[in-house]
N, C-alpha and C positions, 0 to 999 in steps of 0.2 A: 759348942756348936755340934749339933747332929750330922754327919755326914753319911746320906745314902748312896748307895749303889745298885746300881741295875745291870744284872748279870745275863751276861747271853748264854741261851740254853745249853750249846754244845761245849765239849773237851777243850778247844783250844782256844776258846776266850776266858772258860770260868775259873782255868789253870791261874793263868797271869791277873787275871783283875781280882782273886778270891786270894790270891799272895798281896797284890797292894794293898788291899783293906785291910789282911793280917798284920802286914807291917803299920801299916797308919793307923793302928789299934795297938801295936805294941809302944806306940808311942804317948801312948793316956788320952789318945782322942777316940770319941762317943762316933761308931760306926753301925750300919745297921744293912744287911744284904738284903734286897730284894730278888726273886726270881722264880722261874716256874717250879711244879712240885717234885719233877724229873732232877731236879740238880740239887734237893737238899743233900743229897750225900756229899757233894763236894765240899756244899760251904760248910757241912758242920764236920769235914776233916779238918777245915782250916780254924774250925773253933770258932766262929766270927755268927753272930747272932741272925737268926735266919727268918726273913716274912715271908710265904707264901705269895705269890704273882702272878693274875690270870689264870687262877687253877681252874675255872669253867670253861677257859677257851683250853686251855692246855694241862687236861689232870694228867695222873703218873701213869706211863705206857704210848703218849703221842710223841714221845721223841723216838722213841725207838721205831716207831710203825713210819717217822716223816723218813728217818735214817734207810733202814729197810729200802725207799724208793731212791733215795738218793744215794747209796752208795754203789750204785752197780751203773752208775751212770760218769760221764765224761765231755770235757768240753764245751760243746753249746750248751747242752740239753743239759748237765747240771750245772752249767751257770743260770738259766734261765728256770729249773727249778729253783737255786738259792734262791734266787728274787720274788719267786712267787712264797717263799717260806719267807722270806721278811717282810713281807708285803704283810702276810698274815698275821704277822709279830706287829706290827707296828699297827695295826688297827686296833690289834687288843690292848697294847699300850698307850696310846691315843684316849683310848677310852678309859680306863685303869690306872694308868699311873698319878693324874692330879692329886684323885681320893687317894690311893696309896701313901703318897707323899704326907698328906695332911695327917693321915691314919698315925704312923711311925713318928709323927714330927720331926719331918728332917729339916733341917737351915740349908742344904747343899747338897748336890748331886753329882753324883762321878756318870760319865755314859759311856758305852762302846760306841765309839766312829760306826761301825756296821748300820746302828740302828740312823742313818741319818736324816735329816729332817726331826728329831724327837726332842734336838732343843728349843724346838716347839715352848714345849709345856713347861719348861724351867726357865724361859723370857717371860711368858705370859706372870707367870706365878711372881714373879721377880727374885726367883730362887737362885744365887749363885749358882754355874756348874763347870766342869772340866770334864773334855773329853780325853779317850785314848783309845789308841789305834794296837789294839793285839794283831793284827791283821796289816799287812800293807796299808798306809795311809794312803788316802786315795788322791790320785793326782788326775784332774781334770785340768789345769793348764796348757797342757803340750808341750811343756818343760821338758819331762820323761816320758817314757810308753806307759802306758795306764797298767795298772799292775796287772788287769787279765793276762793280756799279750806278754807273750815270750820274747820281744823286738831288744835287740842291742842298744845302749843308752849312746846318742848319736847328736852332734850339735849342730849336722849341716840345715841348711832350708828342707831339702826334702825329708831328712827326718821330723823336724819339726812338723812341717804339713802330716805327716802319718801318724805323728802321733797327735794330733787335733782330730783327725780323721776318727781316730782312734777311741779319742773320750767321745766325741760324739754318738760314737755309736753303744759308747757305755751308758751315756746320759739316758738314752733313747731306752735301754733296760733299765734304767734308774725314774723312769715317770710313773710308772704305776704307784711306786713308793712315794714319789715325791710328791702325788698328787693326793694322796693320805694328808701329807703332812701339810700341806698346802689348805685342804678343805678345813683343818683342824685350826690353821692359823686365822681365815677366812670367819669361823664360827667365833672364835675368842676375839677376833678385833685385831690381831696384830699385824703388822707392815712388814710384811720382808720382801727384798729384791729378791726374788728367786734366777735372775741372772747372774748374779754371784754364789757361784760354788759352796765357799766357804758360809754362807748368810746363818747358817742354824748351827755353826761349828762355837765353839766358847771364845766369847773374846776374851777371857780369863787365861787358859790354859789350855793348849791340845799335845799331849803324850802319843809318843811313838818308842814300842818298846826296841824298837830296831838299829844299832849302832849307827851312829855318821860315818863311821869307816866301812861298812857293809850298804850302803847307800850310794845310788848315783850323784855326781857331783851336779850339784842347783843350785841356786839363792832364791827362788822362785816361793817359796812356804811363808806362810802367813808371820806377823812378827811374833803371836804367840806360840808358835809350832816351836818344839823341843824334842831333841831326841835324847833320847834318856839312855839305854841300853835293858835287854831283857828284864819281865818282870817274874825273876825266879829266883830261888834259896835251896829247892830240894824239898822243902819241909810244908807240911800242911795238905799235903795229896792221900787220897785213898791208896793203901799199901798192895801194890800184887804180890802174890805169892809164884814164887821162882823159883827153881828145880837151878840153885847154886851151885851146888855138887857136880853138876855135867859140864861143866865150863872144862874144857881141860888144858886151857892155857896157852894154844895156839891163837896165832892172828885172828880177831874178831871182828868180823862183819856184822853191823847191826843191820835188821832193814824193818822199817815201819810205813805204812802206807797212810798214815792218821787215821781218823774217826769219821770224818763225814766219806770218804771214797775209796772203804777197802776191800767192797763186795765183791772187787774182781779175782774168782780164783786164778786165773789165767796169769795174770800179774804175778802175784807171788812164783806161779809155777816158775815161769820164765827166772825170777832172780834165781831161783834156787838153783835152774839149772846153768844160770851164768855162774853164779859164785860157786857150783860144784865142781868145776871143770882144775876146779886149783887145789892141790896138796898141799896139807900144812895151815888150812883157813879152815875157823870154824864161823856158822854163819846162827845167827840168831834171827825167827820169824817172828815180827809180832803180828798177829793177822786180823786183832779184833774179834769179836762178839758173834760177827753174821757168819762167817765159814765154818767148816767141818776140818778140820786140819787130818784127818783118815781120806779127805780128796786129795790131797796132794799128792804126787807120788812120783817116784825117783831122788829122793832127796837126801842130800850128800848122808855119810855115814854118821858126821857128829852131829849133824844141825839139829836144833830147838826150835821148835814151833810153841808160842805160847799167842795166847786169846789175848791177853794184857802184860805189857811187859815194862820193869819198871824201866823208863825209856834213861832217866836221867844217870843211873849208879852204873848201867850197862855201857851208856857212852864214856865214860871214865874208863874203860876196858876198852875202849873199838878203836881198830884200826882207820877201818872206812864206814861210814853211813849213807845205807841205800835207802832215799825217801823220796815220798811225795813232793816235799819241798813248801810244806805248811810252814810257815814261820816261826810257830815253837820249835818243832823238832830242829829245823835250820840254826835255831840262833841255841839252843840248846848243845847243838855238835859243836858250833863255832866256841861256845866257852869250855871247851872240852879241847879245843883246838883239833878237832876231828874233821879231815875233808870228807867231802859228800858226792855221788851220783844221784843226780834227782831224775824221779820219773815226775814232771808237773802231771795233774791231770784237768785243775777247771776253775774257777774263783780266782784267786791272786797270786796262786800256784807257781803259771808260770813267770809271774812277775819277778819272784824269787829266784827259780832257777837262772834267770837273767844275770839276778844278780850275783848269785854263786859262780857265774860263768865269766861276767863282768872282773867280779874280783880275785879270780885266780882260785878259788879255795875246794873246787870238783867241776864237774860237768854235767849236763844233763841232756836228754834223751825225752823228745815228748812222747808222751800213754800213749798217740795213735802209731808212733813210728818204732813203739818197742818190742824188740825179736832179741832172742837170744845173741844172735850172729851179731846184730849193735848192741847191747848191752855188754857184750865180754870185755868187748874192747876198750870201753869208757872205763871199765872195774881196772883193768890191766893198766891203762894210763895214770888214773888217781892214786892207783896204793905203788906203782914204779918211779914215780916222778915227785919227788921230794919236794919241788914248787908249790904243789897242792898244800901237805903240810904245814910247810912255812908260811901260808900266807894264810893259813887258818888260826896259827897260833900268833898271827900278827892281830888280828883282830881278838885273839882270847885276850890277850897283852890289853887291848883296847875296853874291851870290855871289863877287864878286873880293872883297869884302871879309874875311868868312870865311874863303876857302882851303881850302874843302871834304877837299880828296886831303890837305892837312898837315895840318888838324883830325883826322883820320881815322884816321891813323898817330899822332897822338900821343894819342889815347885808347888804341889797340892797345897803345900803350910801356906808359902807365898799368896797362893791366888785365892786362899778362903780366911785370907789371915789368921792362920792358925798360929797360935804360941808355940815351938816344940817345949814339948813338955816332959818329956826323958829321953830318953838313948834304948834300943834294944840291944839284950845281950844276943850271946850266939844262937840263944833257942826262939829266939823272936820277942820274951819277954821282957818287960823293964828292969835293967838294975839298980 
């Protein structure tokens, strides 16, 4: 059996879904990646055979020019561009992926959650598939706050009603998309209740790389929902080059803003000038691609500013991590057993910091309420108070213990009847 994959363009989905294939290829099963022309570096770091995907609608340089507009943005206005950027993913897919599919001859399809509505064309087709959620899975129930919203996870009535209130108003940015997918089911013949949430999600399999102990407490998930734990190893990523030498072995603050919203210089300034206020800390910048890092200025004596930084081997060294509160980076610190102060800034951002705050493992501060004068004192609370620690390294405990990446893969065997066919060793290959 062929198993394809359809990879989402940006950093933090291609991470974790371009390591599943890896691994589900280290296992003697026939894998084949699909995605636009912008992401062949990733997949072919990860070694994993690579098609080209809508390169008319998307050749190499449109991600950087969509990025460019969206990272300098916050809250509404770039959740409400995400949605017009997958709006526009999903028509090209729509139209694109069947042939694709037939092209490659795949027997099965892996999808990201993001693209929702798209198991459209893997019903139609009568193609097995399974989804996963790199990203917050998305809760339209009113179980929990919908992962935009920063809201405390709360079982009275009126949280309930807010958080209905809540998906509603998500659904209502979610029609433009749904209505793609909709017209697409409409032309092929198929029946779906588009009043049920879940309707185009896998009745096979849905993967969420996000632990059940970093998770609000629900029963409310579908009965094929599975939580797995991160989908990472370290291994099969494009390498930075890091200026090791300067580390000099004080307390280390990491801070990364992620990839889709780090255009804000202003941001970084502010951390720097929170975390310079303390003696004895060294702080590392990662600032991304868009800034000038000769704009910053006043910045503590040892700190590093780098463009790209290798996020994972640096958290291994950090004391605390200052982030956005993307979900890699998050679950990344957490197996690292590293508390965090998260700045959310828009998409599912704050959902996360929620629950970083929820479970004890850092604190966060929203983008619009961040000044130095409230950032110091969230750094001063997380790296003083030993509770943060400990309850980050409750969930590392959690997460080594699961094996998130081999949970993951062996649901995939499960839901597409796959034989395993060997074991991988430590470098991902077969022994």
């Amino acid at each position: 059996m062929r198993v394809a994959f359809l990879g989402v363009r940006v950093k933090g989905h291609l991470n974790p879904t371009t390591t599943l294939a890896r691994k589900l290829k280290a296992r003697g099963h026939d894998v084949v990646f699909l995605s636009v022309p912008d992401t062949e570096p990733f997949v072919r770091a990860a070694h994993l055979p690579y098609v080209p995907f809508s390169e008319k609608e998307f050749p190499v340089g449109s991600l950087a020019k969509s990025l460019d507009q969206l990272n300098k943005l916050q809250g509404q206005e770039a959740l409400e561009m995400v949605m017009r950027l997958v709006s526009a993913n999903m028509e090209s897919s729509f139209r694109n992926l069947p042939q694709a599919l037939r092209d490659v001859k795949a027997d099965a399809l892996i999808l990201d959650e993001v693209d929702r509505g798209l198991g459209c064309v893997p019903m139609h087709l009568g193609m097995p598939y399974v989804h996963i959620s790199n990203a917050l899975p998305t809760d339209l129930s009113g179980a929990t706050p919908p992962c935009t919203f920063d809201w405390p996870h709360e079982t009275t009535p009126e949280a309930f009603a807010r958080n209905q209130a809540g998906a509603r108003n998500l659904l209502q940015m979610y029609e433009p998309i749904l209505s793609i997918a909709r017209g697409y089911a409409e032309r092929v013949g198929l029946k779906i209740d588009w009043n049920n949430p879940y309707a185009t999600i896998s009745p096979l399999a849905w993967l969420t790389q996000m632990p059940k102990e970093f998770d609000f407490e629900s029963s409310h998930w579908p009965a094929q929902f599975h939580y797995t734990g991160p989908f990472h190893d370290g291994l099969g990523r494009i390498e930075s080059d890091f200026p090791w030498d300067r580390l000099t072995g004080e307390p280390l603050v990491y801070a990364s803003m992620g990839t889709l919203q780090n255009g804000l210089e202003s941001v970084f300034q502010t951390i720097a000038d929170a975390v310079g206020e303390r003696s004895g800390v060294q702080l590392v910048l990662s600032i991304g691609p868009t800034l000038d890092p000769e704009k910053l200025s006043l910045l503590p004596p040892n700190c590093i500013v780098v463009k790209n930084a290798p996020q994972m081997e640096l958290l291994k060294r950090a004391t605390l991590c200052i982030t956005h509160a993307g979900l890699n980076t998050a679950l990344e610190s957490l197996t690292q057993g590293v508390p965090m102060v998260a700045i959310p800034v828009s998409i599912d951002q704050p959902g996360v910091a929620a629950r970083i705050a929820y479970m004890r493992t850092g604190a966060f501060l929203p983008i619009k309420n961040l000044t130095r004068a409230r950032l110091s004192p969230l750094i001063d609370e997380v790296l003083s108070n030993p509770e943060y620690r400990q309850n980050a390294m409750k969930i590392k405990e959690a997460i080594v213990r699961t094996n998130g990446l081999e949970k993951a893969v062996d649901v995939i065997e499960q839901a597409f009847h796959l034989p395993p066919l060997g074991v991988p060793g430590p470098s991902g290959e077969l022994s």
